[in-house]
N, C-alpha and C positions, 0 to 999 in steps of 0.2 A: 675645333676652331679656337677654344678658348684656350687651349695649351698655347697655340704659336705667339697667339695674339699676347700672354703674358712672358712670353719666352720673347717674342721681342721687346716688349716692354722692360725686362729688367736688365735684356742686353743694351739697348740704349741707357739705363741708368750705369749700369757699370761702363758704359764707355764715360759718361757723362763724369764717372769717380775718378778714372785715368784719366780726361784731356782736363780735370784739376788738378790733380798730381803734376802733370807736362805745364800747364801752366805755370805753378810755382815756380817750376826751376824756372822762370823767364832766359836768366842766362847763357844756360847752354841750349834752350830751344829760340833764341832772337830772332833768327831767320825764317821760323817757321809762318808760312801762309796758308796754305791748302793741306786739307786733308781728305786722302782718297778712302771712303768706307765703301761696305757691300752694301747689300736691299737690305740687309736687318738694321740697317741705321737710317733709312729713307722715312721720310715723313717731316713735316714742317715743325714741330715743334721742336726736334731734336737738332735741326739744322737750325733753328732761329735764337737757340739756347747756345750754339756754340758761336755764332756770328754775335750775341750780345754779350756772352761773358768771354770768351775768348776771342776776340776781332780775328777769327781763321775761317776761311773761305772751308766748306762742306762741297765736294764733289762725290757722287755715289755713283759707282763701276757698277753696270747692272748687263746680263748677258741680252744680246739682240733677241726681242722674245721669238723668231722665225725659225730659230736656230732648235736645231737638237746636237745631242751630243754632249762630249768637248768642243769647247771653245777654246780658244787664247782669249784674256783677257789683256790688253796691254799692262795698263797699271799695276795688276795684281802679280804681271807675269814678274815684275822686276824684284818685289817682294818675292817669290818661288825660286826664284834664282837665284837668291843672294841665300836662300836658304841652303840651298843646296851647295852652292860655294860653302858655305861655313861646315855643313856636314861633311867636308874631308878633312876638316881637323878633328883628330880623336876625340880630345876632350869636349866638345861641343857639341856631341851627338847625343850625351846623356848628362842632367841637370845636377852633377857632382857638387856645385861650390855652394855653401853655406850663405854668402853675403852678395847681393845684386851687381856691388860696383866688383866684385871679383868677375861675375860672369863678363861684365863690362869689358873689364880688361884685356878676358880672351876674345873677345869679339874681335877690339881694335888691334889683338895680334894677330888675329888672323888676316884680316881685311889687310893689314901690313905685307903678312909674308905672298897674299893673293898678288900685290901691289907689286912688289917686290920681283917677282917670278916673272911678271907680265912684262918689266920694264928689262929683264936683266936678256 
């Protein structure tokens, strides 16, 4: 019990070190409102810490507990997809570039040439 209970605890701190990273850039994140987490982010403190130092709305995707299995999750599912779109470009599949805004840049070529294909 104590392991999860601290394995949540510092994954919500490390989220808490990202959504200030995301903060900072304000710029390229201005639009950002809602942010969809899993149950390892659930609990009030962690969502009362982002709604007062980030003014961003905390939504937590959690599977209907009736269920077994797979589930689809909606929200999670659009994250899994896009994942998967990016895994047919080569280089994306494995963590080659040195510098962040590099990977960045194949991101948005890819999503380009996905864009691209769809429209052509």
């Amino acid at each position: 019990m104590s392991v999860s209970v601290f394995a949540l605890a510092s994954c919500r701190e490390g989220g808490k070190q990202a959504l200030k990273r995301v903060k900072q850039s304000h710029q390229q994140v201005s639009r950002l409102t809602t942010i969809w987490v899993d149950g390892g982010f659930d609990g009030e403190p962690f969502m009362q810490w982002v709604m007062d130092f980030c003014r961003w709305i905390v939504q937590v995707v959690l599977r209907p507990e009736q269920t077994n299995g797979f589930v689809l999750l909606k929200k999670r599912w659009v994250v899994e997809r896009t994942f998967g779109w990016l895994m047919g470009c080569r280089r994306l599949v494995r963590d080659y570039e040195l510098l962040p805004e590099t990977s960045e840049t194949f991101i948005y070529l890819a999503m380009i040439r996905i864009m691209v294909r769809r429209l052509a």
